[in-house]
N, CA and C atoms as a LAMMPS dump frame, in Angstrom:
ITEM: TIMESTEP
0
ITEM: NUMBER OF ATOMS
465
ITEM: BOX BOUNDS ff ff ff
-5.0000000000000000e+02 5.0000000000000000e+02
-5.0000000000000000e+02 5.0000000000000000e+02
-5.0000000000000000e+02 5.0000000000000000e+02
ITEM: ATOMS id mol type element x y z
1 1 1 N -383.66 -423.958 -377.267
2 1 2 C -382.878 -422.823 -376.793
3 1 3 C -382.722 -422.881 -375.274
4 2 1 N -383.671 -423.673 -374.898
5 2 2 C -383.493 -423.75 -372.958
6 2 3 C -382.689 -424.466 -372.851
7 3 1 N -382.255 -425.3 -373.467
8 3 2 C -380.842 -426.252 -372.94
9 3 3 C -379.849 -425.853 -373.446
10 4 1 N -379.677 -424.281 -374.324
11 4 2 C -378.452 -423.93 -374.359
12 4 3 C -378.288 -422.94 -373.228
13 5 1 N -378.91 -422.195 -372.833
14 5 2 C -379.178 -421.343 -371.57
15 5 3 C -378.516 -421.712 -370.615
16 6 1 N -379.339 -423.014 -370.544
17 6 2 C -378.764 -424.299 -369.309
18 6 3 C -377.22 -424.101 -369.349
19 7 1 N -377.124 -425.07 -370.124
20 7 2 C -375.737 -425.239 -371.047
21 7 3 C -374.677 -424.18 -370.397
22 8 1 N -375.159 -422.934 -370.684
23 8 2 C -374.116 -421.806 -370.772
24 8 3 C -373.664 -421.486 -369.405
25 9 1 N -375.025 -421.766 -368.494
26 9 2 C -375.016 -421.666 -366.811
27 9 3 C -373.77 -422.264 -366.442
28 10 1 N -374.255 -423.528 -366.791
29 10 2 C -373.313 -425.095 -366.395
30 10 3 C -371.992 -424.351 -366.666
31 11 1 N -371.852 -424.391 -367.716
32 11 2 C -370.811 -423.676 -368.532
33 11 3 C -369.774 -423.078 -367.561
34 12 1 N -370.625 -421.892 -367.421
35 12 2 C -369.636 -420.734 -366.485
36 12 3 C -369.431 -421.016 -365.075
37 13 1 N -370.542 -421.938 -364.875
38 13 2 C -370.044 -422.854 -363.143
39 13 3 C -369.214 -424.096 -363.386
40 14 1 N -368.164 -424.145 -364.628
41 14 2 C -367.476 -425.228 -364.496
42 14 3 C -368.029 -426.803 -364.458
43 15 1 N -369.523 -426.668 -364.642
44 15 2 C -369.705 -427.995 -364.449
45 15 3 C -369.927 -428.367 -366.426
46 16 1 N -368.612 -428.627 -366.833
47 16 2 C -368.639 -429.287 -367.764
48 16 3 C -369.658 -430.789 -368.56
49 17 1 N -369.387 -431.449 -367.96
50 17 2 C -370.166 -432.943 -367.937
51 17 3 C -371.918 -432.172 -368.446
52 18 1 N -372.213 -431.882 -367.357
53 18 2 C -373.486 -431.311 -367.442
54 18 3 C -373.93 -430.189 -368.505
55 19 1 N -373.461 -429.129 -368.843
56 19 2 C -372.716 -428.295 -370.157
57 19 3 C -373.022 -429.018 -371.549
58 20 1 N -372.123 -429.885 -371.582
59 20 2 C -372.48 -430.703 -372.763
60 20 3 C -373.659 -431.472 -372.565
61 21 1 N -373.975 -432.508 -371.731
62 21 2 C -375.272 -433.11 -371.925
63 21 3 C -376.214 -432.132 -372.262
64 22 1 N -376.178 -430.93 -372.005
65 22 2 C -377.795 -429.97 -371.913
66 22 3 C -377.249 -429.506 -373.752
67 23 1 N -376.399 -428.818 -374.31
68 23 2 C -375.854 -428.601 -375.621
69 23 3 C -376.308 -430.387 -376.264
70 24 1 N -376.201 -431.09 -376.054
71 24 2 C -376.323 -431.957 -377.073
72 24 3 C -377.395 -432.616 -376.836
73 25 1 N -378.605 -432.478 -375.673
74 25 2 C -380.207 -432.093 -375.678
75 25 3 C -381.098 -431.19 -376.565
76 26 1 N -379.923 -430.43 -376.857
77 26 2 C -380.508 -429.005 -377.525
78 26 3 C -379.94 -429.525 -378.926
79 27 1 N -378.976 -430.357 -379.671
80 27 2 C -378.685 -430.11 -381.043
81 27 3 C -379.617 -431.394 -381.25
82 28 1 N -380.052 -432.333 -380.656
83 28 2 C -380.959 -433.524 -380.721
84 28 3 C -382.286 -433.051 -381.132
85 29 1 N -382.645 -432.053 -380.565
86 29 2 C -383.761 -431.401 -380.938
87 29 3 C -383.517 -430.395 -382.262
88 30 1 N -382.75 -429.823 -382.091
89 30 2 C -382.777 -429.018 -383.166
90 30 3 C -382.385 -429.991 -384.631
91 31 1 N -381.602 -431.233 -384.601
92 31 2 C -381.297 -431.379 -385.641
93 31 3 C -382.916 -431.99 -386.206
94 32 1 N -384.048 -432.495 -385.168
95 32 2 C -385.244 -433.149 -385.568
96 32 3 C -385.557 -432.209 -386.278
97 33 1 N -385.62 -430.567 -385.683
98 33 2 C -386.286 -429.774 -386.429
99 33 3 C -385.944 -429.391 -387.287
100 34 1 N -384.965 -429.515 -387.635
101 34 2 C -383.884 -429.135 -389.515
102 34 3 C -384.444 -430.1 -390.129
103 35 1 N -384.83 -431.353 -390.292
104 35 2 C -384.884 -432.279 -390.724
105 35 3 C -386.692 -431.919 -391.61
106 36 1 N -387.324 -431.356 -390.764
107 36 2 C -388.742 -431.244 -390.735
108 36 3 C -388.913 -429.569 -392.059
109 37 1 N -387.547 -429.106 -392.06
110 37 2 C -387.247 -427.809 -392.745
111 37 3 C -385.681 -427.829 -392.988
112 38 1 N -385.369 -428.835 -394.387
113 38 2 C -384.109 -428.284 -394.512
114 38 3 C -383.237 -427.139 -394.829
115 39 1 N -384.603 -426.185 -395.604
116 39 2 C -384.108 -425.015 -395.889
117 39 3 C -384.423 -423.637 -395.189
118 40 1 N -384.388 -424.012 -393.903
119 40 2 C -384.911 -422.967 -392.692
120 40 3 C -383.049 -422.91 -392.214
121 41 1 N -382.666 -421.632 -393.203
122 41 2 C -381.023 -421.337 -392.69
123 41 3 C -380.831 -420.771 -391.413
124 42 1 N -382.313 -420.456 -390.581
125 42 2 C -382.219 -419.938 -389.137
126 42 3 C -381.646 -421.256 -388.003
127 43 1 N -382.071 -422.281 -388.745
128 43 2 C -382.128 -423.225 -387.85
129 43 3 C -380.681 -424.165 -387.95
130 44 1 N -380.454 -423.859 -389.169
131 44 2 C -379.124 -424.529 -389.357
132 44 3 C -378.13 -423.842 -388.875
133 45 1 N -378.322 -422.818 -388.605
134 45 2 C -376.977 -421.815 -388.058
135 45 3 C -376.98 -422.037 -386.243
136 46 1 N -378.432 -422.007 -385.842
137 46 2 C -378.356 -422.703 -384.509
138 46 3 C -377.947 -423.473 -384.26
139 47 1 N -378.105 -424.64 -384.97
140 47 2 C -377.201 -425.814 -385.207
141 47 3 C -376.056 -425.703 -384.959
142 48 1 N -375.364 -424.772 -385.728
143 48 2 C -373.512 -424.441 -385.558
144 48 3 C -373.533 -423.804 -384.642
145 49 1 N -374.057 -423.004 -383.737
146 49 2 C -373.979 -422.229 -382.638
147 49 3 C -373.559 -423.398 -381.534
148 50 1 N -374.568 -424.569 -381.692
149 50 2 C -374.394 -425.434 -380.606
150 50 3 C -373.217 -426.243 -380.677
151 51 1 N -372.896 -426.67 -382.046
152 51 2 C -371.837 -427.2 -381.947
153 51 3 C -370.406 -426.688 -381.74
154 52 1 N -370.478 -425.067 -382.003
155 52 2 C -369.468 -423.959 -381.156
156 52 3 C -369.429 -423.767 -379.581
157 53 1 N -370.595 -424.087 -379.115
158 53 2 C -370.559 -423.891 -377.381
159 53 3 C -370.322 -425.507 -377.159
160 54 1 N -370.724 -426.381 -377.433
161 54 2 C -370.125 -427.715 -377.477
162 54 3 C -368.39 -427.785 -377.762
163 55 1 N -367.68 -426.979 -378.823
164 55 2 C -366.62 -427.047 -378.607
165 55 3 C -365.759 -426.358 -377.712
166 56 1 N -366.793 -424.703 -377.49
167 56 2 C -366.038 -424.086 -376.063
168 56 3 C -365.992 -424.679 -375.252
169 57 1 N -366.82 -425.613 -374.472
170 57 2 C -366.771 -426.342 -373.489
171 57 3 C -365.46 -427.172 -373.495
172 58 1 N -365.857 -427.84 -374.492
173 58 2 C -364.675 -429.158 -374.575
174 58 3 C -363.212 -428.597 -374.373
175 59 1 N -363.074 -427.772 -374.992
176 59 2 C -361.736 -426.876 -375.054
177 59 3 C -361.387 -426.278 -373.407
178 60 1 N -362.825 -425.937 -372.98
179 60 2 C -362.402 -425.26 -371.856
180 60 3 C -362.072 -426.455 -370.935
181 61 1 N -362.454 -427.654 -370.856
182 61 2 C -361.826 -428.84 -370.186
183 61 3 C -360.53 -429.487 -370.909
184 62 1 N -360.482 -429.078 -371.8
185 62 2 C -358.906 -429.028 -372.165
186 62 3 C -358.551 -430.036 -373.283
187 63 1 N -359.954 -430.447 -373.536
188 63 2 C -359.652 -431.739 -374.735
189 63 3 C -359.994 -430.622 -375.864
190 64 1 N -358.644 -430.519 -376.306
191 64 2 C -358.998 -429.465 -377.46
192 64 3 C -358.852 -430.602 -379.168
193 65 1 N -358.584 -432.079 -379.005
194 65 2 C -359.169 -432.682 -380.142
195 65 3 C -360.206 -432.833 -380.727
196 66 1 N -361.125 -432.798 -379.466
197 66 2 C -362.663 -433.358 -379.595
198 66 3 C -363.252 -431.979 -379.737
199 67 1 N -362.685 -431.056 -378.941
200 67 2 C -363.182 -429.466 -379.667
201 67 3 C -363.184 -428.804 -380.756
202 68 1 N -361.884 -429.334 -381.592
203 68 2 C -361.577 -428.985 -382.6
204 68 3 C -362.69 -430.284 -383.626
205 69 1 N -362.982 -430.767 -383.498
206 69 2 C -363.964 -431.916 -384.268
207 69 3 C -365.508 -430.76 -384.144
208 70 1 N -365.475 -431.026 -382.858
209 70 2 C -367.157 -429.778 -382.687
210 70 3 C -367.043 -428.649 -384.048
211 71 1 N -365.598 -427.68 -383.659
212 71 2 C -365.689 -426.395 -384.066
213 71 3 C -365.307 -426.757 -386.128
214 72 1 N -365.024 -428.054 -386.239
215 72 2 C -365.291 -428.227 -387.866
216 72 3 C -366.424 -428.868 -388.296
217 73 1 N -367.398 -429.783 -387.146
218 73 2 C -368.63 -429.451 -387.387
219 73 3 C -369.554 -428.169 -387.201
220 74 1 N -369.231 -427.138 -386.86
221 74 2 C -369.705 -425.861 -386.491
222 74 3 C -369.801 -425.187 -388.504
223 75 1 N -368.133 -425.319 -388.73
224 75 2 C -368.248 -424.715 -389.788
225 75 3 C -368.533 -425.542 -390.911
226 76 1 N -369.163 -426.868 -390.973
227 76 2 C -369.659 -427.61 -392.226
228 76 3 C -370.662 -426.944 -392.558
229 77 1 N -370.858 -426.284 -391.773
230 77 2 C -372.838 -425.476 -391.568
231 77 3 C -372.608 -424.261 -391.907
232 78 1 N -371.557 -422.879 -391.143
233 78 2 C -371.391 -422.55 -391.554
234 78 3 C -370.81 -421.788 -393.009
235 79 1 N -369.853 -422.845 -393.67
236 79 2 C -369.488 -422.414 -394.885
237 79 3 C -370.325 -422.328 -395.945
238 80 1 N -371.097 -423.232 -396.117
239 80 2 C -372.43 -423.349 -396.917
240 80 3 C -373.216 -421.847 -397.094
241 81 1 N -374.013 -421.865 -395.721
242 81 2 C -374.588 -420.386 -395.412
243 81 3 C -373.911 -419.045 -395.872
244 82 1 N -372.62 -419.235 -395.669
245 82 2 C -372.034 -417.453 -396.074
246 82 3 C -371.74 -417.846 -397.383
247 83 1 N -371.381 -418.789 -398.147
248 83 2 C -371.316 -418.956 -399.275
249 83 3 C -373.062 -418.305 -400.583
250 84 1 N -373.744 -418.884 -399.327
251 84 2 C -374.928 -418.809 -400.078
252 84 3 C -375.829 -417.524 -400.261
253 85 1 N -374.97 -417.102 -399.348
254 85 2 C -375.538 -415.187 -399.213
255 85 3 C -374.408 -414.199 -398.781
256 86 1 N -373.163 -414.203 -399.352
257 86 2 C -372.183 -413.631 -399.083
258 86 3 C -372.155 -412.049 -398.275
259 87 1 N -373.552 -411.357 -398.867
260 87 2 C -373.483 -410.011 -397.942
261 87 3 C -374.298 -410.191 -397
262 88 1 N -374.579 -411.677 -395.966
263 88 2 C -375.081 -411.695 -394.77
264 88 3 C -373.64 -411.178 -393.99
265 89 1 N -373.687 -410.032 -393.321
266 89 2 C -372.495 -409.72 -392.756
267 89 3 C -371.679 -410.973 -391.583
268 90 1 N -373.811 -411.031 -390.532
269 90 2 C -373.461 -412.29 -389.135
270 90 3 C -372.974 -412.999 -390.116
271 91 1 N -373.225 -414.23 -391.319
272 91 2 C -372.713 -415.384 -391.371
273 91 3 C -371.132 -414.752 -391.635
274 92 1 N -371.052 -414.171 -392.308
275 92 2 C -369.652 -414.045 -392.699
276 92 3 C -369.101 -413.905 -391.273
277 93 1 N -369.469 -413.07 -390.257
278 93 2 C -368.47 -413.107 -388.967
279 93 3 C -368.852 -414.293 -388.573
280 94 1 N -369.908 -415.295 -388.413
281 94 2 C -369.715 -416.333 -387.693
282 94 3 C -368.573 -417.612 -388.479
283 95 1 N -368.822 -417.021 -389.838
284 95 2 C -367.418 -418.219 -390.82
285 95 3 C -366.029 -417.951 -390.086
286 96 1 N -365.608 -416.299 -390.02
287 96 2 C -364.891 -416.15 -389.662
288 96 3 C -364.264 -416.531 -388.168
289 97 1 N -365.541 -416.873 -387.119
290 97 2 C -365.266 -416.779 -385.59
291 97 3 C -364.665 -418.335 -385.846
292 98 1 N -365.518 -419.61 -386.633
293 98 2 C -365.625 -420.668 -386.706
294 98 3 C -364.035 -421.08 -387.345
295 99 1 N -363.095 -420.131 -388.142
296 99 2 C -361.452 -420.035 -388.569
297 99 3 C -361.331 -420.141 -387.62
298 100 1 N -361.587 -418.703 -386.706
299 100 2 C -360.723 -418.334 -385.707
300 100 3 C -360.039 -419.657 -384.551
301 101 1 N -361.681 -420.608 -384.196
302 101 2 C -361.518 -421.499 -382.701
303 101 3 C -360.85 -422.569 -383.472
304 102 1 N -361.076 -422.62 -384.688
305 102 2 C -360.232 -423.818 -385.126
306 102 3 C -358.783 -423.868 -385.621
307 103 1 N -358.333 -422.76 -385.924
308 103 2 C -357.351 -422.183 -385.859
309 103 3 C -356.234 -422.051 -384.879
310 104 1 N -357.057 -421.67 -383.831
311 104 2 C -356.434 -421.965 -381.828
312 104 3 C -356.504 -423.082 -381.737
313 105 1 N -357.269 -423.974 -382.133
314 105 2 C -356.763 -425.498 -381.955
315 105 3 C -355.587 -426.237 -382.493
316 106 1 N -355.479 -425.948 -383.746
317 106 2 C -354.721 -426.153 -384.684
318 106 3 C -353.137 -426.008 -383.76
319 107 1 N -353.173 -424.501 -383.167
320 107 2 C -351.837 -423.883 -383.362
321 107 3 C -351.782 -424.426 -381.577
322 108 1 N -352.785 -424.974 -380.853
323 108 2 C -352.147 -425.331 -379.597
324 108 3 C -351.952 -427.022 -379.447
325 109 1 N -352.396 -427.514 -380.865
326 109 2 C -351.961 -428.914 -380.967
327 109 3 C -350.541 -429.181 -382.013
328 110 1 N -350.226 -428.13 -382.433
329 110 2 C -348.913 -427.604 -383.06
330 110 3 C -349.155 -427.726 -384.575
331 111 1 N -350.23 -428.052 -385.026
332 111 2 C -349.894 -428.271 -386.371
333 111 3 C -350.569 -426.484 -387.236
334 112 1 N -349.357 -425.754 -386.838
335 112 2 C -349.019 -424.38 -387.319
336 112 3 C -349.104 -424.203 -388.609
337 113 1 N -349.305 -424.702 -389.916
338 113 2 C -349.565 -424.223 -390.885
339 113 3 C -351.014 -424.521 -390.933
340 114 1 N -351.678 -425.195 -390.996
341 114 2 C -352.939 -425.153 -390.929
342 114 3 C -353.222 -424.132 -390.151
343 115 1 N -353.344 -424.003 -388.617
344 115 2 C -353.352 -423.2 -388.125
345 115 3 C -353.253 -421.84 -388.61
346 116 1 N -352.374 -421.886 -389.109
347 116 2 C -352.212 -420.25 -389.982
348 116 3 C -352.924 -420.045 -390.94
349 117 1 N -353.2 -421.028 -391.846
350 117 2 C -354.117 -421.31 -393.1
351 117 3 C -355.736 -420.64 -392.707
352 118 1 N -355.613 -421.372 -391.768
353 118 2 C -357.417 -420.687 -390.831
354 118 3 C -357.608 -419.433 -390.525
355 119 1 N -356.634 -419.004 -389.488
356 119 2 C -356.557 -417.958 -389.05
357 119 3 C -356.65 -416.326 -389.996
358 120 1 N -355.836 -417.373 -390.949
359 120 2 C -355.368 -416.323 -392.283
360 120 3 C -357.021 -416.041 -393.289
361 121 1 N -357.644 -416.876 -393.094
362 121 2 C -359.099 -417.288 -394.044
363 121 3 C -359.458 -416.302 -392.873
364 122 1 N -360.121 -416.381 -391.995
365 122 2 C -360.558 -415.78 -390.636
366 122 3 C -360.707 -414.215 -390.775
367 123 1 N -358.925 -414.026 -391.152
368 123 2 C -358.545 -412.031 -390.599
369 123 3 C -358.981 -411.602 -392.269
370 124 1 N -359.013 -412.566 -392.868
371 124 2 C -359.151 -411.97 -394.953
372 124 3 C -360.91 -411.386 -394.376
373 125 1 N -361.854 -412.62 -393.445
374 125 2 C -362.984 -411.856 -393.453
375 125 3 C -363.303 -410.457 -392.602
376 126 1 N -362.6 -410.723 -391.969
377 126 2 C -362.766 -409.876 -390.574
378 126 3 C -362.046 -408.359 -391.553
379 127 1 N -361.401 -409.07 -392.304
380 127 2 C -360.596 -407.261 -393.317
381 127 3 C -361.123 -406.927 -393.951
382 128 1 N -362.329 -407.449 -394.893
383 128 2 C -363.644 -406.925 -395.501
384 128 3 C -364.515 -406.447 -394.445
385 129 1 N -364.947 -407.015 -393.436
386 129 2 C -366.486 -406.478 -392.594
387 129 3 C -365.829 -405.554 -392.059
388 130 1 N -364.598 -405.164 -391.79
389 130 2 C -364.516 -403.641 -391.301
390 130 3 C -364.031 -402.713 -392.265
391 131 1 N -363.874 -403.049 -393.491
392 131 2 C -364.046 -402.038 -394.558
393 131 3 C -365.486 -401.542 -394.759
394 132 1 N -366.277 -402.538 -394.8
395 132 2 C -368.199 -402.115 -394.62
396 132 3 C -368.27 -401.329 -393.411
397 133 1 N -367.501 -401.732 -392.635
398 133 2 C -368.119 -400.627 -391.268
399 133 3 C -366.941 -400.661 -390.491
400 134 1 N -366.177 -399.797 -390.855
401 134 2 C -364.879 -398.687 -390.116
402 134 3 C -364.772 -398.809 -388.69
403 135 1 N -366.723 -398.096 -388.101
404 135 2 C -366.743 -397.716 -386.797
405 135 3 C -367.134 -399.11 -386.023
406 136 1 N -367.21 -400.479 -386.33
407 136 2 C -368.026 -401.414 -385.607
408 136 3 C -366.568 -401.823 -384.838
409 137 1 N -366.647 -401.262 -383.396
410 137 2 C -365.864 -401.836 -382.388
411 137 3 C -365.69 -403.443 -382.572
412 138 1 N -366.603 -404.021 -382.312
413 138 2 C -366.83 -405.708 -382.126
414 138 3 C -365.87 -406.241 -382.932
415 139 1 N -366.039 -405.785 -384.459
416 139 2 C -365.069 -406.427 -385.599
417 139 3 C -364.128 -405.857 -385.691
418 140 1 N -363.494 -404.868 -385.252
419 140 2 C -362.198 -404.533 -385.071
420 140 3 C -361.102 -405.278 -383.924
421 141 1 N -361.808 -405.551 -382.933
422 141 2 C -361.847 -406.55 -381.868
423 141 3 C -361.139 -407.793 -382.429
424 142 1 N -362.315 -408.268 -383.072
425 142 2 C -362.119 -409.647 -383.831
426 142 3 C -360.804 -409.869 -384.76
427 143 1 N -360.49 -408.561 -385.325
428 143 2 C -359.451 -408.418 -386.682
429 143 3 C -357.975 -408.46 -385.425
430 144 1 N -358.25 -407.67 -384.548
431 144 2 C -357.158 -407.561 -383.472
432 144 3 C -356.579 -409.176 -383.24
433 145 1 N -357.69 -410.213 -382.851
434 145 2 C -357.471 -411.004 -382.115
435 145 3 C -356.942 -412.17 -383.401
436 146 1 N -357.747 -411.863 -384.773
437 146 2 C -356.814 -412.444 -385.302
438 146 3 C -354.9 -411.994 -385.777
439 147 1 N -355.128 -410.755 -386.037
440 147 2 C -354.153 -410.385 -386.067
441 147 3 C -352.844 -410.888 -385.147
442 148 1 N -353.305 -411.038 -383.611
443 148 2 C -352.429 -411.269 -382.261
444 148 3 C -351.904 -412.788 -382.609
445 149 1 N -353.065 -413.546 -383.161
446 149 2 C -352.854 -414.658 -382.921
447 149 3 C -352.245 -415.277 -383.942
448 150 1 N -351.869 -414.711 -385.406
449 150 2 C -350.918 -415.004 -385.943
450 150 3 C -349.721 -414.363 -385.827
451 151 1 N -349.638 -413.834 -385.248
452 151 2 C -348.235 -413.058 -385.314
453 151 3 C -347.676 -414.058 -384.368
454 152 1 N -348.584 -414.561 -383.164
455 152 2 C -347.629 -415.182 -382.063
456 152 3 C -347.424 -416.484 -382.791
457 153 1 N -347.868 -417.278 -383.932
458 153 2 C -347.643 -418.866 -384.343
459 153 3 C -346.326 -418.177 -385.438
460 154 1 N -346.381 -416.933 -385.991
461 154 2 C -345.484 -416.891 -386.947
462 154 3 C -344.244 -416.571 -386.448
463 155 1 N -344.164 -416.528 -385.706
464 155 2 C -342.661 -416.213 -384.709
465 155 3 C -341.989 -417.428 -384.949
């Protein structure tokens, strides 16, 4: 977890290069420790966490191919997990966040039906977790942003 910390520092000071080396310090370790507990789903979801800040990065330097590779290794991990406990609400929003970045990839490398395909999987979850909870700002947020972001590819 200290080299995602790192990571996130780097991160927000632009120093990319460094960003990722400390994220993929941290999934090196973590994948030893999945290995030692394959069925520790805490650890596998960290796993996808890293490979989501591994793809923010990448994206935020603008290689959004190699981001979009991160953010569908993000959700190999994730789909499993919300599959496997469907009323974990987090996995279900993290399945859904994991549509969402891949989705923005999709639709800024142009290939728009996929893109929509994701996005569309994405707002279906985000339209259940705020039927469970009406008042949760955060996921209304989320439903917004999918919402925005297909409307602008379906134009």
């Amino acid at each position: 977890m200290s080299y995602n910390k790192i990571g996130d520092v780097q991160r927000e000071q632009s120093e990319f290069g460094g960003a990722l080396t400390s994220y993929r310090d941290s999934l090196e370790i973590m994948n030893q420790l999945a290995k030692t507990d394959p069925g520790n789903t805490g650890w596998q979801r960290d796993i996808s966490v890293v490979y989501e800040r591994i793809g923010d990065t990448q994206r935020a330097q603008g290689d959004l191919a190699r981001a979009l590779i991160s953010y569908r290794d993000s959700l190999a991990i994730r789909e499993p997990l919300a599959q496997s406990d469907s009323g974990n609400a987090g996995w279900q929003r993290d399945l859904a966040v994991s549509y969402g970045r891949i989705g923005f990839c999709l639709g800024k490398l142009e290939n728009v039906t996929e893109a929509l395909e994701k996005l569309r999987r994405g707002r279906a979850i985000m339209v259940r977790l705020n039927a469970l909870s009406p008042d949760n700002d955060g996921w209304k947020r989320d439903l917004d942003r999918f919402e925005a972001r297909i409307s602008g590819l379906s134009r």
